[in-house]
C-alpha positions in Angstrom: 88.2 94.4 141.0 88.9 97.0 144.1 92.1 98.3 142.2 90.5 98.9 138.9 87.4 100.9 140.7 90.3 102.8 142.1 92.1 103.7 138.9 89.0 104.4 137.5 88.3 106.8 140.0 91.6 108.6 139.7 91.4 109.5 135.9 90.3 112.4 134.1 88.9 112.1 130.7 90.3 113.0 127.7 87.7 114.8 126.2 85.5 116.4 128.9 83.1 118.1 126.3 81.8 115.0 125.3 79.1 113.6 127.9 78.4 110.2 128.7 74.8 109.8 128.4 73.3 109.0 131.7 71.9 105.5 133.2 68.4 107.2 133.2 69.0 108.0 129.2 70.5 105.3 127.7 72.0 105.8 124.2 70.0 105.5 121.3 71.2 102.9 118.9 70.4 101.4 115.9 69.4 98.0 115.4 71.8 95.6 115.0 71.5 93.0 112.3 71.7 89.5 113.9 75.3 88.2 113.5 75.9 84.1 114.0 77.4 83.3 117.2 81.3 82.7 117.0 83.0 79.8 116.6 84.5 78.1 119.8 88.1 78.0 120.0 90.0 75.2 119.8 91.5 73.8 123.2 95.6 74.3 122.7 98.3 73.3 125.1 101.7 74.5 125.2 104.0 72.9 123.1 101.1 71.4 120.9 101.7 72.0 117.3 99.3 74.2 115.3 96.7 72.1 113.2 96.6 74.2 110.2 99.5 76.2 108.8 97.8 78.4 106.6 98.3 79.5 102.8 102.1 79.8 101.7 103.5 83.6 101.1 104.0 83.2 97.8 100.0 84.4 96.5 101.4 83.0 93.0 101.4 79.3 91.5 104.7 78.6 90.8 105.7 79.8 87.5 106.5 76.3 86.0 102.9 75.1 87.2 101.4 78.1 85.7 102.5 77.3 82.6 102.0 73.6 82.8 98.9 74.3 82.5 98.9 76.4 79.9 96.9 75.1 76.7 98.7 73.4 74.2 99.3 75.7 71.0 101.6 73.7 68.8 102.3 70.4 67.3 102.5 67.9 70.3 105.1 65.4 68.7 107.1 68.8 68.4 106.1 69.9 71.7 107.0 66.5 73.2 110.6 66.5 71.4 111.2 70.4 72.7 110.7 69.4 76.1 112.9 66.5 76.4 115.8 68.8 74.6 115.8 67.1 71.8 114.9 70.1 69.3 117.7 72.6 69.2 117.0 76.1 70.0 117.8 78.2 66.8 118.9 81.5 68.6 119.1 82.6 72.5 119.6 85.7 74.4 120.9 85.5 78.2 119.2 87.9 80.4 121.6 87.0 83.9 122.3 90.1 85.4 120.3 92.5 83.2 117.5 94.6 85.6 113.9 94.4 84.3 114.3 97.9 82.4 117.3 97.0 80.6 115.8 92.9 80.1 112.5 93.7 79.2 114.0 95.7 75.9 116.4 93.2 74.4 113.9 90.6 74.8 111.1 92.4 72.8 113.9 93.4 70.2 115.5 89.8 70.3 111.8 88.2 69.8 111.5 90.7 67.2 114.5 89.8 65.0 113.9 86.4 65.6 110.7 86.2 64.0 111.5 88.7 61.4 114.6 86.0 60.2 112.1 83.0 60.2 113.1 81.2 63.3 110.4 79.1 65.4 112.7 77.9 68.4 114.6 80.5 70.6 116.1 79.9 74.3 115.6 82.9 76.5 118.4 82.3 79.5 116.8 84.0 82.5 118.8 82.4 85.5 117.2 81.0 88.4 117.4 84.0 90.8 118.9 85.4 94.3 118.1 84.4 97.5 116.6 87.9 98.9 116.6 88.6 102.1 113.5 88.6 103.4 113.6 91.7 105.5 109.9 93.4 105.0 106.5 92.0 105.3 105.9 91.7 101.6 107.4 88.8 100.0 109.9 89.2 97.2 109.5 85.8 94.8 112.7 84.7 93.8 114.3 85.3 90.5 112.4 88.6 88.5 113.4 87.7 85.3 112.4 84.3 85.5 108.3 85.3 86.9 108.3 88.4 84.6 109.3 86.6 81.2 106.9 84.6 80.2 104.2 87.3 81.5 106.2 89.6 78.8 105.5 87.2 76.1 101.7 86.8 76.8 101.2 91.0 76.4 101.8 92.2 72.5 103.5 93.3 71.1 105.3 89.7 71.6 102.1 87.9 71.8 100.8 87.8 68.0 104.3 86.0 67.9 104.9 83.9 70.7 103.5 80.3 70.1 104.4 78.4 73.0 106.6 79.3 76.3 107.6 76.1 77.9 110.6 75.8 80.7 113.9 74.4 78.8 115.4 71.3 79.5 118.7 70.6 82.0 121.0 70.7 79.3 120.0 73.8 78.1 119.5 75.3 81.0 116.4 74.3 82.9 114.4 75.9 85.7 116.8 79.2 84.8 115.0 79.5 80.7 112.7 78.9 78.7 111.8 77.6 75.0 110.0 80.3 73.0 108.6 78.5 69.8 107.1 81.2 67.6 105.1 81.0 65.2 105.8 81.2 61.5 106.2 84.4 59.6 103.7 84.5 56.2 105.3 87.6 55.2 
Protein backbone atom coordinates (compact mmCIF):
# COMPACT_ATOMS: atom_id res chain seq x y z
CA UNK A 1 0.00 0.00 0.00
CA UNK A 2 3.14 2.43 0.93
CA UNK A 3 4.50 1.92 -2.70
CA UNK A 4 1.28 2.75 -4.51
CA UNK A 5 0.77 6.04 -2.24
CA UNK A 6 4.29 6.75 -3.49
CA UNK A 7 3.66 6.38 -7.23
CA UNK A 8 0.71 8.08 -6.78
CA UNK A 9 2.41 10.87 -5.47
CA UNK A 10 4.97 11.05 -8.15
CA UNK A 11 2.58 11.47 -11.23
CA UNK A 12 1.36 14.32 -13.02
CA UNK A 13 -1.93 14.22 -14.61
CA UNK A 14 -2.72 14.02 -17.98
CA UNK A 15 -5.11 16.55 -18.36
CA UNK A 16 -4.51 19.32 -15.62
CA UNK A 17 -7.48 21.50 -16.89
CA UNK A 18 -9.87 19.10 -15.72
CA UNK A 19 -10.41 19.34 -11.86
CA UNK A 20 -11.22 16.71 -9.61
CA UNK A 21 -14.14 17.85 -7.63
CA UNK A 22 -13.23 18.18 -4.02
CA UNK A 23 -14.08 15.84 -0.83
CA UNK A 24 -16.17 18.82 0.42
CA UNK A 25 -18.19 18.80 -3.13
CA UNK A 26 -18.76 15.57 -4.16
CA UNK A 27 -19.80 14.90 -7.75
CA UNK A 28 -23.26 15.09 -8.70
CA UNK A 29 -24.57 11.96 -10.18
CA UNK A 30 -27.50 10.60 -11.42
CA UNK A 31 -29.40 7.82 -9.98
CA UNK A 32 -28.53 4.69 -10.73
CA UNK A 33 -31.12 2.10 -11.59
CA UNK A 34 -30.79 -0.87 -9.14
CA UNK A 35 -28.83 -3.65 -11.00
CA UNK A 36 -28.99 -7.54 -9.46
CA UNK A 37 -26.09 -8.46 -7.58
CA UNK A 38 -23.56 -10.70 -9.73
CA UNK A 39 -23.32 -14.02 -9.84
CA UNK A 40 -20.58 -15.83 -7.70
CA UNK A 41 -17.86 -17.40 -9.51
CA UNK A 42 -17.40 -20.74 -9.70
CA UNK A 43 -14.34 -22.20 -7.49
CA UNK A 44 -11.65 -23.57 -10.36
CA UNK A 45 -8.42 -25.26 -9.68
CA UNK A 46 -5.62 -25.69 -11.95
CA UNK A 47 -5.71 -28.33 -14.17
CA UNK A 48 -9.61 -28.70 -13.61
CA UNK A 49 -11.39 -28.88 -16.95
CA UNK A 50 -13.90 -26.20 -17.87
CA UNK A 51 -17.65 -27.17 -17.21
CA UNK A 52 -19.16 -25.66 -20.17
CA UNK A 53 -17.54 -25.28 -23.58
CA UNK A 54 -19.69 -22.84 -25.05
CA UNK A 55 -21.53 -22.60 -28.57
CA UNK A 56 -19.46 -24.06 -31.61
CA UNK A 57 -17.96 -21.30 -34.23
CA UNK A 58 -19.77 -22.36 -36.80
CA UNK A 59 -23.21 -19.77 -35.97
CA UNK A 60 -24.89 -22.07 -38.83
CA UNK A 61 -26.78 -25.51 -38.59
CA UNK A 62 -24.99 -27.65 -40.74
CA UNK A 63 -26.16 -27.42 -44.20
CA UNK A 64 -27.47 -31.11 -44.44
CA UNK A 65 -29.53 -30.45 -41.05
CA UNK A 66 -30.81 -27.41 -42.47
CA UNK A 67 -32.29 -28.95 -45.15
CA UNK A 68 -33.43 -32.04 -43.26
CA UNK A 69 -35.66 -30.17 -42.09
CA UNK A 70 -36.85 -28.58 -44.72
CA UNK A 71 -40.65 -29.30 -45.57
CA UNK A 72 -41.39 -31.89 -47.79
CA UNK A 73 -42.59 -30.54 -51.32
CA UNK A 74 -42.85 -33.51 -53.52
CA UNK A 75 -44.18 -36.99 -53.86
CA UNK A 76 -42.71 -38.97 -50.76
CA UNK A 77 -42.39 -42.49 -52.48
CA UNK A 78 -40.37 -40.34 -55.07
CA UNK A 79 -38.68 -38.51 -52.50
CA UNK A 80 -37.92 -41.73 -50.59
CA UNK A 81 -36.48 -43.49 -53.96
CA UNK A 82 -34.25 -40.08 -54.75
CA UNK A 83 -32.60 -40.36 -51.58
CA UNK A 84 -31.57 -43.89 -51.53
CA UNK A 85 -30.14 -43.23 -55.27
CA UNK A 86 -32.37 -45.14 -56.73
CA UNK A 87 -33.88 -42.34 -59.21
CA UNK A 88 -31.38 -41.29 -61.80
CA UNK A 89 -30.52 -37.77 -62.08
CA UNK A 90 -31.50 -36.61 -65.66
CA UNK A 91 -28.77 -33.93 -66.19
CA UNK A 92 -25.72 -32.58 -63.77
CA UNK A 93 -23.37 -29.73 -63.87
CA UNK A 94 -20.05 -30.00 -61.61
CA UNK A 95 -19.27 -26.80 -59.95
CA UNK A 96 -15.37 -28.25 -58.33
CA UNK A 97 -13.18 -25.50 -58.77
CA UNK A 98 -15.45 -22.81 -60.12
CA UNK A 99 -15.32 -19.40 -57.62
CA UNK A 100 -18.86 -18.23 -56.52
CA UNK A 101 -18.94 -15.54 -59.48
CA UNK A 102 -18.26 -17.83 -62.08
CA UNK A 103 -20.58 -20.94 -60.14
CA UNK A 104 -23.39 -18.96 -59.25
CA UNK A 105 -23.94 -18.21 -63.31
CA UNK A 106 -23.84 -21.63 -64.80
CA UNK A 107 -25.96 -22.85 -62.16
CA UNK A 108 -28.89 -20.32 -62.79
CA UNK A 109 -28.39 -20.97 -66.60
CA UNK A 110 -28.04 -24.89 -66.10
CA UNK A 111 -31.38 -24.77 -63.89
CA UNK A 112 -32.68 -22.72 -66.50
CA UNK A 113 -32.20 -25.06 -69.45
CA UNK A 114 -33.05 -27.84 -67.49
CA UNK A 115 -36.48 -26.81 -66.77
CA UNK A 116 -36.98 -25.30 -70.03
CA UNK A 117 -36.22 -29.13 -71.73
CA UNK A 118 -38.76 -30.79 -69.20
CA UNK A 119 -36.41 -32.41 -66.84
CA UNK A 120 -37.49 -32.91 -62.97
CA UNK A 121 -34.20 -34.52 -61.60
CA UNK A 122 -30.76 -32.76 -61.92
CA UNK A 123 -27.35 -33.46 -59.83
CA UNK A 124 -25.53 -30.31 -58.96
CA UNK A 125 -21.79 -31.62 -58.11
CA UNK A 126 -20.47 -29.06 -55.62
CA UNK A 127 -17.54 -30.97 -53.90
CA UNK A 128 -17.12 -31.13 -50.33
CA UNK A 129 -14.66 -28.16 -49.75
CA UNK A 130 -10.89 -27.20 -48.49
CA UNK A 131 -9.66 -27.32 -45.29
CA UNK A 132 -8.88 -23.35 -44.71
CA UNK A 133 -6.63 -22.28 -42.59
CA UNK A 134 -8.02 -20.83 -39.91
CA UNK A 135 -5.80 -17.78 -39.60
CA UNK A 136 -8.38 -14.80 -38.51
CA UNK A 137 -11.00 -14.57 -35.88
CA UNK A 138 -13.86 -15.03 -38.18
CA UNK A 139 -14.57 -18.51 -39.12
CA UNK A 140 -14.47 -19.55 -42.74
CA UNK A 141 -17.17 -22.71 -43.09
CA UNK A 142 -15.85 -25.20 -45.17
CA UNK A 143 -16.70 -25.75 -48.70
CA UNK A 144 -18.58 -22.21 -50.40
CA UNK A 145 -20.20 -23.93 -53.01
CA UNK A 146 -21.59 -26.54 -51.05
CA UNK A 147 -23.39 -23.67 -48.12
CA UNK A 148 -24.08 -21.23 -50.93
CA UNK A 149 -26.03 -23.73 -53.34
CA UNK A 150 -28.95 -24.53 -52.01
CA UNK A 151 -29.41 -20.81 -50.58
CA UNK A 152 -29.12 -19.98 -54.51
CA UNK A 153 -32.02 -22.20 -55.25
CA UNK A 154 -34.36 -20.89 -52.53
CA UNK A 155 -33.97 -16.95 -54.06
CA UNK A 156 -35.75 -16.58 -57.71
CA UNK A 157 -35.19 -16.55 -60.12
CA UNK A 158 -34.48 -20.50 -59.47
CA UNK A 159 -37.06 -20.69 -56.89
CA UNK A 160 -40.48 -20.70 -58.93
CA UNK A 161 -38.47 -23.85 -60.22
CA UNK A 162 -36.74 -25.60 -57.74
CA UNK A 163 -39.09 -28.26 -56.09
CA UNK A 164 -36.91 -29.98 -53.72
CA UNK A 165 -33.05 -29.69 -52.79
CA UNK A 166 -32.00 -32.77 -50.97
CA UNK A 167 -28.15 -33.98 -50.43
CA UNK A 168 -27.35 -36.88 -53.18
CA UNK A 169 -26.52 -40.19 -52.36
CA UNK A 170 -22.71 -41.87 -52.05
CA UNK A 171 -22.84 -43.19 -55.44
CA UNK A 172 -23.61 -40.10 -56.85
CA UNK A 173 -21.66 -38.16 -54.99
CA UNK A 174 -22.94 -37.49 -51.49
CA UNK A 175 -22.13 -34.83 -48.92
CA UNK A 176 -20.17 -33.01 -52.08
CA UNK A 177 -24.05 -32.56 -54.26
CA UNK A 178 -27.18 -32.37 -54.23
CA UNK A 179 -30.50 -33.58 -56.05
CA UNK A 180 -32.49 -30.66 -57.48
CA UNK A 181 -36.02 -32.15 -58.44
CA UNK A 182 -37.89 -29.37 -60.23
CA UNK A 183 -40.95 -28.96 -60.89
CA UNK A 184 -42.82 -29.54 -64.13
CA UNK A 185 -43.02 -27.09 -66.93
CA UNK A 186 -46.98 -26.40 -68.11
CA UNK A 187 -45.75 -24.43 -70.91
Amino acid sequence: MELWRRVAESTERMHPEQRRPTPEQPKKRAAKPATPAPEPLLEFRLGQKARDTGPAHDLLDPIHDHLGRAPMRMDRKAHTRMKRGKLVPEARIDLHGMTMDRAHPALTGFILRAFADGRRLVLVITGKGKDRDSEGPIPVPRGVLRHNVPHWLSIPPLSQMVLQVTPAHLKHGGGGAYYVYLRRNRD
